[in-house]
C-alpha positions in Angstrom: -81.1 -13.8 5.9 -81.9 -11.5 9.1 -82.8 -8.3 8.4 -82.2 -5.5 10.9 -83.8 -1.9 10.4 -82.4 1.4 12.0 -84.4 4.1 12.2 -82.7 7.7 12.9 -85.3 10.8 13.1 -87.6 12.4 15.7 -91.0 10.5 15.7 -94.3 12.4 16.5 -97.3 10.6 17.9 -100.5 11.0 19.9 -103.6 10.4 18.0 -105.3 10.0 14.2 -107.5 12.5 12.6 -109.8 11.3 10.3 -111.8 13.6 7.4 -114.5 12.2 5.6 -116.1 14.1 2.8 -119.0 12.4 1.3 -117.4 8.7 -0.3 -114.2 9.6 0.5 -112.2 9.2 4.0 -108.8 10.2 4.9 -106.8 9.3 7.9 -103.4 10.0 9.0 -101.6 6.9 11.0 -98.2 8.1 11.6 -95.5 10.5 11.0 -91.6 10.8 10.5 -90.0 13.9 10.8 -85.9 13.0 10.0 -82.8 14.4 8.6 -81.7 11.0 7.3 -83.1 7.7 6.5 -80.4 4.5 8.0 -81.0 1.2 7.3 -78.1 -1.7 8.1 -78.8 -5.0 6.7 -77.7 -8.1 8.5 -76.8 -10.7 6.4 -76.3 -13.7 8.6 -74.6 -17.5 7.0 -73.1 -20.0 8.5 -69.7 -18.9 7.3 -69.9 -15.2 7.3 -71.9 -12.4 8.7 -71.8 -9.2 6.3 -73.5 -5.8 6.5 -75.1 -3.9 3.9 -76.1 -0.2 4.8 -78.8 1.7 3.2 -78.7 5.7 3.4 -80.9 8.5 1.8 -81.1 11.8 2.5 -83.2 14.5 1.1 -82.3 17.2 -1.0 -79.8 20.2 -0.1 -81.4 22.3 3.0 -84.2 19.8 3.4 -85.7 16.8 5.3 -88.0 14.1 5.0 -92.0 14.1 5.7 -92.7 10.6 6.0 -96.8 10.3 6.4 -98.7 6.8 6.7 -102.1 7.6 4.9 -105.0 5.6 4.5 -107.7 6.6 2.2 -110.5 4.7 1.2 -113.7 5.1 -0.9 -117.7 4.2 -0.4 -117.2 1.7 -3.3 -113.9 1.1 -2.9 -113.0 0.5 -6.7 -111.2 3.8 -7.1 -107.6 3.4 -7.3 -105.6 6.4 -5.0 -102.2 7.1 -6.1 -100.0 9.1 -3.8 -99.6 12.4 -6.1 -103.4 12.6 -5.5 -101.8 13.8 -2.0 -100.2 17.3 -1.3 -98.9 18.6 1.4 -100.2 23.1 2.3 -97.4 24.9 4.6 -97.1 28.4 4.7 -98.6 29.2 1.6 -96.6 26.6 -0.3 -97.9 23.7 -1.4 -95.4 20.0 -1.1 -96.2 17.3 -3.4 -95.0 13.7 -3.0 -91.2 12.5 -3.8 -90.4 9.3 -5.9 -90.4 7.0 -2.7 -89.2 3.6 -4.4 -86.2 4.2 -1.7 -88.4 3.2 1.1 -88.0 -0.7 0.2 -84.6 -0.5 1.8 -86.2 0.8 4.9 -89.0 -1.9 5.2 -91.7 1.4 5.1 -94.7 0.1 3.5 -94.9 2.3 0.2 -98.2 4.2 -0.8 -100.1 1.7 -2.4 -103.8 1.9 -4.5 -105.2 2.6 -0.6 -102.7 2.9 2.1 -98.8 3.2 3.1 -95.9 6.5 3.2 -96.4 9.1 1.4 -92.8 11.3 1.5 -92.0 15.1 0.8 -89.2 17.0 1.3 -89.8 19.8 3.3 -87.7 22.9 4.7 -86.2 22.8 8.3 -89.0 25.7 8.9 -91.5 23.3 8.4 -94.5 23.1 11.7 -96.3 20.2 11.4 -98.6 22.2 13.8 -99.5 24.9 10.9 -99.8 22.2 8.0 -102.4 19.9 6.1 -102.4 17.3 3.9 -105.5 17.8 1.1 -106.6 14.7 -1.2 -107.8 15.9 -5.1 -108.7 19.1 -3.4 -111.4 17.5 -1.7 -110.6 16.4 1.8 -108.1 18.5 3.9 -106.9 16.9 7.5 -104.8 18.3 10.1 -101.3 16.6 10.6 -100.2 18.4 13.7 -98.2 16.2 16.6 -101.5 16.3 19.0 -103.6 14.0 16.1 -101.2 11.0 15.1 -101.4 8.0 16.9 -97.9 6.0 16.0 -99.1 1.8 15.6 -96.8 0.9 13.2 -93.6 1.6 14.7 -93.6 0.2 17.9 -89.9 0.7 18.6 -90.0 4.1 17.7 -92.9 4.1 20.3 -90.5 2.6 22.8 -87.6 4.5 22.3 -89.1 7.8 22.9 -90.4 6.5 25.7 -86.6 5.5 27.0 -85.6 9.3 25.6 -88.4 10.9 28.0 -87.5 8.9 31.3 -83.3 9.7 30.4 -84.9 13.3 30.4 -86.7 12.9 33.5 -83.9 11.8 35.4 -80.8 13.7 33.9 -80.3 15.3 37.3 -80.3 11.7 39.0 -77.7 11.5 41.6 -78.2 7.8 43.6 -76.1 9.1 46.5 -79.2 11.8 47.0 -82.3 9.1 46.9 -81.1 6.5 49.5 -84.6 5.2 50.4 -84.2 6.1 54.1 -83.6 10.0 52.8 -85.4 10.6 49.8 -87.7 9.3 47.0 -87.4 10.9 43.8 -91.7 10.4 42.7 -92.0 11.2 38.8 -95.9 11.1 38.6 -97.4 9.4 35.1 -93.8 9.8 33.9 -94.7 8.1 30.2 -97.7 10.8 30.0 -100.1 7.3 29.7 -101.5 6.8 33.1 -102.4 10.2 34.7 -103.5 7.7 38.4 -99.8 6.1 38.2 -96.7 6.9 39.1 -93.2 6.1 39.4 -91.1 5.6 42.7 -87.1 5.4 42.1 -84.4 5.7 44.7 -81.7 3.3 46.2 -81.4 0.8 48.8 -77.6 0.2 50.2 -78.2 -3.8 50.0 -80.2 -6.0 47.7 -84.0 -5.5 48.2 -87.6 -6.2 47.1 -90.5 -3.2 46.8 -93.8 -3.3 47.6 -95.5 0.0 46.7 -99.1 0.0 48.5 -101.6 3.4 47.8 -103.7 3.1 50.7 -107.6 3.3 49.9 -110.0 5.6 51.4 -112.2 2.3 52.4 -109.8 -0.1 53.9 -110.4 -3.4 51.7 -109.5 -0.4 48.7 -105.6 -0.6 48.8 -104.1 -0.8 45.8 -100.5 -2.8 45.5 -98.0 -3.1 43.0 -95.0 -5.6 43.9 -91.6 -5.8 41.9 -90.3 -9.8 43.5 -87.0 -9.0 41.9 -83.8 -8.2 44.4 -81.6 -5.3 43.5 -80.2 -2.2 45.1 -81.4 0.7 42.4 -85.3 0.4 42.2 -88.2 1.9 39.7 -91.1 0.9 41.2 -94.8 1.4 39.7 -97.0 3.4 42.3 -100.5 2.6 41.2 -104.3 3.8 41.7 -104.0 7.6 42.9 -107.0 9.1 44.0 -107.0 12.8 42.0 -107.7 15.8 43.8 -106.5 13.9 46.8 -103.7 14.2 49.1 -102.6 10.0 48.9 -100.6 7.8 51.7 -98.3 5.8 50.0 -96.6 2.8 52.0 -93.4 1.8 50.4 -92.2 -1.7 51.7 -88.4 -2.3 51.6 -87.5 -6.2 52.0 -84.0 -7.3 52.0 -83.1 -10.3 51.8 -81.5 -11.5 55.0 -85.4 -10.9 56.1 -85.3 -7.1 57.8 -88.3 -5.2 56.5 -88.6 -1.7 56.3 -91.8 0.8 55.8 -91.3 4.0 54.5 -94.6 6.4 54.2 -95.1 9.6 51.6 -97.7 11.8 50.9 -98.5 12.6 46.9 -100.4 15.3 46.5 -102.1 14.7 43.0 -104.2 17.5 41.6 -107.6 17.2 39.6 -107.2 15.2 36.3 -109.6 15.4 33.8 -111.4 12.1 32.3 -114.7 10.8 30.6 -115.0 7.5 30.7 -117.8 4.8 31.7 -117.6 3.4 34.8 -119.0 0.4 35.7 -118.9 -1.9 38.7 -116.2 -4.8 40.2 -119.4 -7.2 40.1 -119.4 -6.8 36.0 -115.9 -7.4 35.9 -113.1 -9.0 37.3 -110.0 -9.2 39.8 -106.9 -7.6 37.4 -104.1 -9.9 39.7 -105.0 -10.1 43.6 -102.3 -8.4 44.2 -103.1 -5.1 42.8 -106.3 -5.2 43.7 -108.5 -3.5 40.8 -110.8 -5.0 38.5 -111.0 -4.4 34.8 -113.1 -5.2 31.8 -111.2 -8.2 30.2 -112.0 -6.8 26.8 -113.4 -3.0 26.7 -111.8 0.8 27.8 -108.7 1.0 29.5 -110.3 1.9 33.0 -110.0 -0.2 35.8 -111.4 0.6 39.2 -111.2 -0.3 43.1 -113.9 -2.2 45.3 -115.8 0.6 45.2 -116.7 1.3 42.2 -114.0 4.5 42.1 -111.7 4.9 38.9 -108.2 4.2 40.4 -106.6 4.0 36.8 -107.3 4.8 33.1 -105.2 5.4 30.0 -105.8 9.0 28.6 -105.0 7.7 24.6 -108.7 7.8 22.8 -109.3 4.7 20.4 -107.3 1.8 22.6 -109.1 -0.6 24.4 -107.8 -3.6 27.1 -107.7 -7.1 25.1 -106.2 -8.6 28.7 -104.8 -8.5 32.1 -101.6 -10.5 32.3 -100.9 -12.3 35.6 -97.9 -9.8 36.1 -99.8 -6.9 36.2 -99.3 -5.8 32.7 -102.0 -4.7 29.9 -102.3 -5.8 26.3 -103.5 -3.2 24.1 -104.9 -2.7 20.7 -106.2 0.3 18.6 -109.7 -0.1 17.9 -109.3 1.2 14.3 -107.0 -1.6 13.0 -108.1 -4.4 15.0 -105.8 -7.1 16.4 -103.0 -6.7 13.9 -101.1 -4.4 16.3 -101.1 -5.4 19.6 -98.7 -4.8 22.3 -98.1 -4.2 26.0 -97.5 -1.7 28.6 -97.2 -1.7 32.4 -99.1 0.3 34.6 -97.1 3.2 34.6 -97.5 3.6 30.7 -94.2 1.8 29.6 -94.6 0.2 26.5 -92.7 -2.9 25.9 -91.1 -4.9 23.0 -92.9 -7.3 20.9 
């Protein structure tokens, strides 16, 4: 049997808050925000394939709260049940709904430490404006700018598709040929404030080379896509902030005709605190891009120099490796290695 989740909702993520209040710590991991709950179950033999579809919706004038809590104690011998859990919006208090339901989703239930907790809560409801408080102990924020989302990486990935369809809604092809325009969305996934993202058209089949030239010579940083095609989203990576940057992009078609196109991107100050450290303590991310990284520490990788040429602004995730196509694997420091996954240097995040 194959079974096949379908999530429908609006999914809120950045990063998790974290209360602690003597022998008792509350965190909040993730948070679903939907009118509905779909699930369609695939059920796959060799002489039939049938479908099974799961649907729950909240009461009349509702919606559901869904919020992944992890609690824990000094000891850790006292048992947390989710009605230990309430929810404070203006001036009313929410307390949890009978969730047995959420088996058919394949959401982990609340269980003696961690899982979903659900409410029902008014279409009024502001996650910015409301808290969750444990036995009237420990309060913690829930708003959208404290929720890291780990454990639903396709949710993850499909806002991500939602923001770019956003970004390039007013698209037209026939208005970025590559020898008239570039349309440049800079850190277009809101991951990589030093990256960005080249797109435009070439009228035959062709190969990109994006090259941000260094202020020392043996400082460019490169980003090659090898594939042929004729529509192109190429990563621009290592931006200098508070810099005016040269951009060389190189056009290769494949009858062999080469073709240099040069833009200016004028990127403003960005804001960062993170440790540098030197290329001699670390090492060569691909030759071809030309930055070294730590293979297992912050998200920061840095040009010949010594300058910062690239970072991820998301607190709590550290590198676990540089693949040999340029891309990153992450994890979140405060589960460990059981969720993993990788992005690009743009930001994109990518299936499992």
């Amino acid at each position: 049997m194959k079974k096949l989740g379908k999530y429908l909702g609006f999914i809120l993520a950045s990063f998790i808050p974290c209360v602690t209040y003597g022998s008792l710590n509350m965190e909040v991991y993730d948070i679903i925000l939907t009118q509905e709950l779909m699930t369609i179950e695939v059920i796959a033999n060799n002489d039939y394939t049938a479908y099974v579809t799961y649907t729950d919706q909240p009461s009349s004038s509702m919606q559901y709260l869904l919020v992944y809590v992890g609690v824990s104690t000094a000891d850790g011998l006292d048992i947390i049940y989710d009605y230990d859990i309430s929810l404070h919006f203006n001036g009313n208090i929410y307390y949890p709904v009978q969730n047995d339901f959420l088996d058919d989703h394949h959401y982990k239930k609340f269980d003696r430490y961690n899982g979903y907790v659900v409410f029902e809560v008014p279409h009024s409801f502001n996650l910015e404006a409301a808290y969750l408080r444990f036995r009237d102990i420990v309060e913690v924020d829930i708003t959208t700018k404290n929720i890291w989302m780990q454990y639903n990486h396709q949710n993850l990935v499909d806002a991500q598709d939602e923001m770019k369809q956003l970004l390039l809604a007013g698209y037209n092809a026939n208005d970025y040929i590559v020898s008239d325009d570039i349309l440049i969305l800079i850190d277009p996934y809101e991951w990589c404030p030093l990256s960005a993202l080249a797109v435009f058209e070439t009228k035959a089949k062709a190969k990109i080379t994006t090259t941000v030239r260094g202020k020392d010579l043996d400082c460019n940083v490169c980003y090659s896509v090898d594939e042929f095609n004729t529509h192109h989203e190429v990563p621009i990576i290592g931006l200098y902030d508070n810099a005016i940057n040269v951009v060389d992009i190189m056009v290769e078609y494949k009858v062999g005709i080469v073709e240099i196109y040069t833009i200016n991107i004028n990127l403003g100050s960005v804001t960062y605190n993170i440790g540098q450290f030197e290329p001699a303590n670390s090492r060569l991310i691909t030759p071809d891009i030309n930055l070294y990284g730590q293979a297992l520490g912050s998200a920061v990788a840095v040009d010949c120099t010594g300058k910062v040429r690239w970072f991820l602004n998301h607190d709590y995730i550290e590198v676990v490796e540089y693949l040999s196509n340029g891309n990153v694997i992450l994890r979140d420091t405060r589960v460990g290695d059981a969720h993993l996954f990788e992005i690009d240097m743009v930001g994109k995040v990518y299936t499992n």
